[in-house]
C-alpha positions as CSV (number, residue, x, y, z in Angstrom):
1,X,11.9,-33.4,-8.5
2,X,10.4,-33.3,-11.6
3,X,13.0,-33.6,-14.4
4,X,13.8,-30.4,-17.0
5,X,11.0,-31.6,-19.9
6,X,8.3,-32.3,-17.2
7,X,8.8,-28.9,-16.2
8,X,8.8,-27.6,-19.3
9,X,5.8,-29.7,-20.4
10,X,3.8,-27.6,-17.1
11,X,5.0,-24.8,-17.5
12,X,3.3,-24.6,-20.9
13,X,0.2,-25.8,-20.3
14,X,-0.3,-23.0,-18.0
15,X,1.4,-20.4,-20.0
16,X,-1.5,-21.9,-22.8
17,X,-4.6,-22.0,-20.1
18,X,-3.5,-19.9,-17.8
19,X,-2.1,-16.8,-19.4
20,X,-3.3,-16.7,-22.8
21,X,-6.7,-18.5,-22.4
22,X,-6.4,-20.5,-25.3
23,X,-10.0,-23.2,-25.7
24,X,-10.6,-24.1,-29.4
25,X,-9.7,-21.3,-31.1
26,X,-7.2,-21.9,-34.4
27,X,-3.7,-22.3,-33.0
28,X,-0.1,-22.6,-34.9
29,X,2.7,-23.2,-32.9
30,X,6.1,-22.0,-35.2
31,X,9.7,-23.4,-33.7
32,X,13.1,-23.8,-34.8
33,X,15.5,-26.5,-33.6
34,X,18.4,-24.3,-33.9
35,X,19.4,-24.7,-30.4
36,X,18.4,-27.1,-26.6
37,X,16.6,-24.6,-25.2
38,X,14.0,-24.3,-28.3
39,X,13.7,-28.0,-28.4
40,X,12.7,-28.4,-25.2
41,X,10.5,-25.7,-25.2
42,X,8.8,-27.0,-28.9
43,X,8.8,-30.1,-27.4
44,X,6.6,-29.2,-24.4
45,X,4.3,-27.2,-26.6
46,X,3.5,-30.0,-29.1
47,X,2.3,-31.9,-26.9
48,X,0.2,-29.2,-24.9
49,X,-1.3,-28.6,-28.2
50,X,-2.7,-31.3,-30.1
51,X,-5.2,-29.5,-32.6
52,X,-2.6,-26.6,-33.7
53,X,-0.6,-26.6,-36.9
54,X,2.8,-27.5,-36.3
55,X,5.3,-25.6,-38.6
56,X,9.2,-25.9,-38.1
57,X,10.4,-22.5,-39.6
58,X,13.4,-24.1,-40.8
59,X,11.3,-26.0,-43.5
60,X,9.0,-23.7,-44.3
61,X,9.6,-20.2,-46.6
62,X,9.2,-17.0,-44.2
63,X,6.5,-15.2,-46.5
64,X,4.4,-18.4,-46.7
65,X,4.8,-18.3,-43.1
66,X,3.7,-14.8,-43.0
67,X,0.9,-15.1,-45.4
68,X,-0.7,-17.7,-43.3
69,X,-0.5,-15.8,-40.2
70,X,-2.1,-12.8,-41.3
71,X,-5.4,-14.5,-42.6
72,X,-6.3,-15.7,-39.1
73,X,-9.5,-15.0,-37.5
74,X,-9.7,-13.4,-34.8
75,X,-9.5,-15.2,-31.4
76,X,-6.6,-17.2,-33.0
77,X,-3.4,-17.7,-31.1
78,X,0.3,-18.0,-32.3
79,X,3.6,-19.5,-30.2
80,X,6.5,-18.7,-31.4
81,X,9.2,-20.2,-30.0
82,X,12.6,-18.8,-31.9
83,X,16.3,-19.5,-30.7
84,X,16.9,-16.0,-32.2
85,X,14.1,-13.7,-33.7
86,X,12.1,-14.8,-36.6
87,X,12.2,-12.5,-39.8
88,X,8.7,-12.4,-40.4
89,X,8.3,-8.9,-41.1
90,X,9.5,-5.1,-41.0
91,X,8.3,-5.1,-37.9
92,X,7.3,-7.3,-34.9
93,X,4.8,-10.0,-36.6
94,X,3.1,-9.6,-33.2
95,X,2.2,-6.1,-33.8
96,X,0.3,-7.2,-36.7
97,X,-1.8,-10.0,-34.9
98,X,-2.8,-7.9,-32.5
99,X,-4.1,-5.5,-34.9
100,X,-6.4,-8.4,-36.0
101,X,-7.6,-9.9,-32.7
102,X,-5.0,-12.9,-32.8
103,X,-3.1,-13.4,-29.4
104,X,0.7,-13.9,-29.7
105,X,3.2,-15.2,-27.5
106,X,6.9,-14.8,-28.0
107,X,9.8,-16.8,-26.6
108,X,13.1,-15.2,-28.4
109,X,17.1,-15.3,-28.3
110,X,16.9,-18.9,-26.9
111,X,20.2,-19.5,-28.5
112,X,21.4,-17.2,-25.8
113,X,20.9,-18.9,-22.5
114,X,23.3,-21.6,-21.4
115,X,22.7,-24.7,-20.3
116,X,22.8,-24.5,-16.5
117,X,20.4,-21.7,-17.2
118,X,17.2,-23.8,-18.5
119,X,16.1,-24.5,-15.2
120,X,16.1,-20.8,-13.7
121,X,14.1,-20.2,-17.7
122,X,11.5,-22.7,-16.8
123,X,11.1,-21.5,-13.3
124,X,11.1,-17.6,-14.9
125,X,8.0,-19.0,-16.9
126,X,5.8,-20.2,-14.0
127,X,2.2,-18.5,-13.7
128,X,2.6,-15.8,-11.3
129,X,0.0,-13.6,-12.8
130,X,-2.1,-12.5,-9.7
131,X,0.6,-12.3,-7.9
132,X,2.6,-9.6,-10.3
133,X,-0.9,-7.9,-10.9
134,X,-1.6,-7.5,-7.0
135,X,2.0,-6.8,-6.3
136,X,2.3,-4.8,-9.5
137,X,-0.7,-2.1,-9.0
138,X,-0.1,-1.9,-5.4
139,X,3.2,-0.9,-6.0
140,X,2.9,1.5,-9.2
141,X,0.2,3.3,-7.2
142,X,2.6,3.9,-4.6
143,X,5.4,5.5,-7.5
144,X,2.7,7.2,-9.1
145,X,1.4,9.2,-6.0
146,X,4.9,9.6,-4.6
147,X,7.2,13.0,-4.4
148,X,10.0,10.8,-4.4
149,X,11.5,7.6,-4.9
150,X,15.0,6.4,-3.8
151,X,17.3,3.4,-5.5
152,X,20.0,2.5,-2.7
153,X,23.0,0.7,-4.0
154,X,24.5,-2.1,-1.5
155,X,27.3,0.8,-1.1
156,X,25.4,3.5,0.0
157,X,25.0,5.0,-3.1
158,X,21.3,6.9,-3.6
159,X,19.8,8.2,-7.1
160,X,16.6,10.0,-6.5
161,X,13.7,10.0,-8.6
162,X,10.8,13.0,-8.4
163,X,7.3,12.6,-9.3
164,X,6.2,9.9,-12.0
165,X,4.7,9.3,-15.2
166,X,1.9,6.8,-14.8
167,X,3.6,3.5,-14.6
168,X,3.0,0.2,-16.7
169,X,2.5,-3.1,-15.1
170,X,3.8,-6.1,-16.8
171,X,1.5,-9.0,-15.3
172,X,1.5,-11.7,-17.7
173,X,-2.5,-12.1,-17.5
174,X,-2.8,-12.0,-20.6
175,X,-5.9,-12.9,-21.4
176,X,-7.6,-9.6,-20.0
177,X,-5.7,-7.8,-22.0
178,X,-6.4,-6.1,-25.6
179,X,-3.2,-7.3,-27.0
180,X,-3.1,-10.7,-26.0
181,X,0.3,-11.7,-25.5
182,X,3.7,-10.4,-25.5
183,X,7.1,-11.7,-24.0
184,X,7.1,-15.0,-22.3
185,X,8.9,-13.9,-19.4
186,X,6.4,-11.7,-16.8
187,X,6.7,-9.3,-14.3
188,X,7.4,-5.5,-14.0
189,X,6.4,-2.5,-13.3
190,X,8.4,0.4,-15.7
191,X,7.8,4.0,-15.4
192,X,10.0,7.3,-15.9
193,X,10.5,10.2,-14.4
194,X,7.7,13.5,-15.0
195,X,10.5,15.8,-15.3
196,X,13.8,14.9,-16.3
197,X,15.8,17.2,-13.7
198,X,14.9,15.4,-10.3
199,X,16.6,12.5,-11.3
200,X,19.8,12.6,-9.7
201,X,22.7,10.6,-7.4
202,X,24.9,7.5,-8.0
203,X,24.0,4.1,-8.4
204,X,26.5,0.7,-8.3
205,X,26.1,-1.5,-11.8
206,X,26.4,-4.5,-10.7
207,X,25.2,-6.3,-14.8
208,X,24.6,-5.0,-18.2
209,X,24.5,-6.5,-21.8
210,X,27.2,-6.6,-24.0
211,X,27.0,-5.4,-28.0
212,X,24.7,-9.4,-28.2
213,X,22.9,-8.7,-25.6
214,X,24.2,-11.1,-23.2
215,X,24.4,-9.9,-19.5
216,X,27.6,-9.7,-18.1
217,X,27.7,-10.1,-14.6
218,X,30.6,-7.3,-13.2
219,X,32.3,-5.7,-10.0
220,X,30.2,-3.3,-9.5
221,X,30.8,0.2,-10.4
222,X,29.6,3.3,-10.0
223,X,27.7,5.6,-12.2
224,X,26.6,9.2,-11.7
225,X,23.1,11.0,-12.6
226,X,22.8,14.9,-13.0
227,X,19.4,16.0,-14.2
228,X,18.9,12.3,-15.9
229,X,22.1,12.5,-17.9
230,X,24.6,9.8,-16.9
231,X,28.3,10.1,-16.3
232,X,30.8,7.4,-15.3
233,X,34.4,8.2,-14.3
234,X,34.5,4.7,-12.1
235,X,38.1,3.6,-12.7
236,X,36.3,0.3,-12.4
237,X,33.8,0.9,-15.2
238,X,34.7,-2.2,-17.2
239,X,36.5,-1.2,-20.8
240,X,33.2,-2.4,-22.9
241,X,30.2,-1.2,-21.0
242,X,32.3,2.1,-22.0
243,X,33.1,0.9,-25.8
244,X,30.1,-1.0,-26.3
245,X,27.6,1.7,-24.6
246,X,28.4,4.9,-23.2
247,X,31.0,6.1,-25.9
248,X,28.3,3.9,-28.5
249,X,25.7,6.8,-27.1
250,X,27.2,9.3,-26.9
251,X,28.7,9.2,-30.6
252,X,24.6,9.0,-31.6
253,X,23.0,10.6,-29.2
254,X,24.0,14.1,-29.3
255,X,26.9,13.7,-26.9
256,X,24.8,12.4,-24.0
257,X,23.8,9.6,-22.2
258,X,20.3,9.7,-21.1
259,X,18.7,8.0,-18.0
260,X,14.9,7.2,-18.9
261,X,13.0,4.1,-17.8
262,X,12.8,3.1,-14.0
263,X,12.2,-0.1,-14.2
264,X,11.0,-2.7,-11.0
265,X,11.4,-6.5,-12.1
266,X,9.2,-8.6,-10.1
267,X,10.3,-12.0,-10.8
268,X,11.3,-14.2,-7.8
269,X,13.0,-16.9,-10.1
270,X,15.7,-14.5,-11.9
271,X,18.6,-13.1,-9.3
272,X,22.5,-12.3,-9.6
273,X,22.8,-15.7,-8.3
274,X,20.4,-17.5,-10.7
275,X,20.5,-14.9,-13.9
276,X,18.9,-15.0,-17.6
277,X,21.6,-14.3,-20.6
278,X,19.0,-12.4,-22.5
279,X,18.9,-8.5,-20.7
280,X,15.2,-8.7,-22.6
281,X,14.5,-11.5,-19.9
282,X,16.7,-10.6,-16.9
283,X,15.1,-7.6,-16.5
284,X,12.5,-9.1,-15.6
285,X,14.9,-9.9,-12.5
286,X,13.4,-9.3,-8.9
287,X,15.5,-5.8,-8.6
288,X,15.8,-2.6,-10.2
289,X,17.2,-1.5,-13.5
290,X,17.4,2.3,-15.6
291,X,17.5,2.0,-19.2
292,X,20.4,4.2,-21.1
293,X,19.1,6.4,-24.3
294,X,16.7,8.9,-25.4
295,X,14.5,5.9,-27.1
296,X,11.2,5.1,-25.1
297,X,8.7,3.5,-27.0
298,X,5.6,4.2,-24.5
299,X,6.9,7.7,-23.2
300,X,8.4,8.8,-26.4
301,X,5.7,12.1,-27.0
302,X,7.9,13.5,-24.3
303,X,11.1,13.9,-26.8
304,X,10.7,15.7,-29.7
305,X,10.6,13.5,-32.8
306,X,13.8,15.3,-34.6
307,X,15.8,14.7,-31.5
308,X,17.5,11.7,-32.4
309,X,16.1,8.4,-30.0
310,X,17.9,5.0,-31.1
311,X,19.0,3.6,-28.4
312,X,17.2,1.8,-24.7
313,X,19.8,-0.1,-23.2
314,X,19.2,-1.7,-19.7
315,X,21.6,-1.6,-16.7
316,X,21.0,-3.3,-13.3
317,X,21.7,-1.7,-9.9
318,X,23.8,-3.1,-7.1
319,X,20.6,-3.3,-5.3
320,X,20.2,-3.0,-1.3
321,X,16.4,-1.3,-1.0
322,X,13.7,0.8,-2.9
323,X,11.9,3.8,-0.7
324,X,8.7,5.5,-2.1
325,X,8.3,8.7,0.1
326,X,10.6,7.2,2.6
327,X,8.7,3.9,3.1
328,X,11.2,1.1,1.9
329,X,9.1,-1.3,-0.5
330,X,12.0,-3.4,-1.2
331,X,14.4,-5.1,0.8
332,X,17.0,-7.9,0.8
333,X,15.8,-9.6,-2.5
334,X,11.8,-9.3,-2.0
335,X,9.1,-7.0,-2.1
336,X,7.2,-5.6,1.0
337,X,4.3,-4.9,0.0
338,X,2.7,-8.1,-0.6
């Protein structure tokens, strides 16, 4: 068995090849050594990279940082590998190098994940990208031409979806993208529901993140949906998934809680059994998870822009099988379509 850097050290080189297409173009690699996880990870990347410029951002002054980044031709490509985020800007630094044709890949909150967890991170990270395009279209065609699509909880419990907005595959093939980049971890398909009222039932929680963003593995419990607006009165809802989100929402949101994104992780390597800290790369998790809030950054025309929309918070089902028009695509842990 290979040993955690060797893993790390393949990983990479695919991620570099593989995903992001990288040849000669001009390449900086930005790390911190604030925590294992991003030493590793720099670690692996150094020496994947041999003709980028290697800048610790703990030595360095963020605007310098900044200032170099943004006078990169196009074609370029930037790693950053941060145990938290970087404060490079207003706004996501990657946002910007897209905007001028330079491909950016983020890992972030590596600080998070704990120790035992580097291994399932590494495995998270292998190239799977025909395998979460193939699996990913075939699957969002079936959501987008469906009447109806059914969450059962390992309970029993069934929250109905009706028709769908078009969906979004995450498939970590970068490189035939516009953007060229994004999150390290790969694979989902996200979509919502074309008219807010046919989205009811119950569905079991079984994880969700606490006020750091940490997932918290629970009993699960159950939670009810009326016409996309959530309600829990579970006497085993645990004390801060109420504190920390439903009475958070609620005292922001116009005294609801508000079901929006559907989402469908397709990575094998993240489970209940071998889970991500970070909800931004557990949900990513081979499952299903709806996302709590009025904020939706790719469906948010559908909202008015005075209604307030600050929050997207991501809870995990309890999850026994998905049906799309009564044809169950996933079952036990896997897919069935591929």
């Amino acid at each position: 068995m290979d040993s955690l850097p060797e893993k790390f050290l393949c990983v990479t080189a695919d991620i570099l090849k593989k995903q992001l297409g990288v040849a000669d173009e001009p390449q900086i690699l930005i790390f911190d050594r604030q925590s294992p996880l991003s030493n590793l990870l720099a670690n692996a990347y150094v020496q994947n990279m041999p003709k980028a410029e290697i800048i610790n951002f703990d030595e360095w002054d963020p605007q310098e940082i900044t200032q170099k980044l943004l006078v990169l031709p196009a074609g370029a490509t930037v790693i950053l590998v941060q145990s938290r985020d970087f404060r490079l800007d207003d706004f996501r630094i990657r946002l910007k190098l897209f905007n001028n044709g330079v491909g950016c890949l983020e890992h972030t909150h590596l600080q998070y994940f704990y120790p035992e967890q580097y291994e399932t991170y590494a495995d998270a990270l292998v190239f799977r990208g025909e395998y979460y395009k193939n699996l990913g279209i075939r699957l969002a065609e079936k959501i987008e031409n469906s009447l109806e699509t059914k969450i059962f909880s390992r309970d029993g419990s069934v929250l109905s979806f009706g028709k769908m907005e078009k969906c979004q595959v995450n498939h970590g093939l970068f490189s035939e993208q516009k953007n060229r980049g994004g999150g390290a971890i790969c694979g989902e398909v996200f979509s919502e529901a074309l008219d807010f009222s046919t989205v009811n039932g119950e569905m079991m929680v079984s994880c969700y993140p606490d006020k750091d963003l940490r997932i918290v593995v629970c009993k699960p419990f159950r939670v009810r949906i009326e016409k996309s607006m959530l309600h829990c009165d579970d006497p085993l809802c645990p004390q801060d998934f109420r504190e920390n989100i439903l009475e958070r929402i609620t005292r922001e949101e116009e005294g609801e809680v508000m079901v929006r994104e559907a989402g469908f992780g397709l990575n094998p390597a993240i489970s209940i059994k071998t889970p991500l800290a970070d909800v931004n790369a557990f949900e990513r998790m081979a499952g299903f998870h709806l996302s709590l809030g009025k904020k939706h950054n790719i469906y948010r025309q559908k909202i008015h822009k005075k209604i307030v929309q600050r929050y997207h918070i991501d809870i995990f089902a309890d999850l026994e099988r998905i049906e799309v028009d009564r044809v169950c695509v996933f079952e036990k842990g896997r897919y069935l379509l591929v």
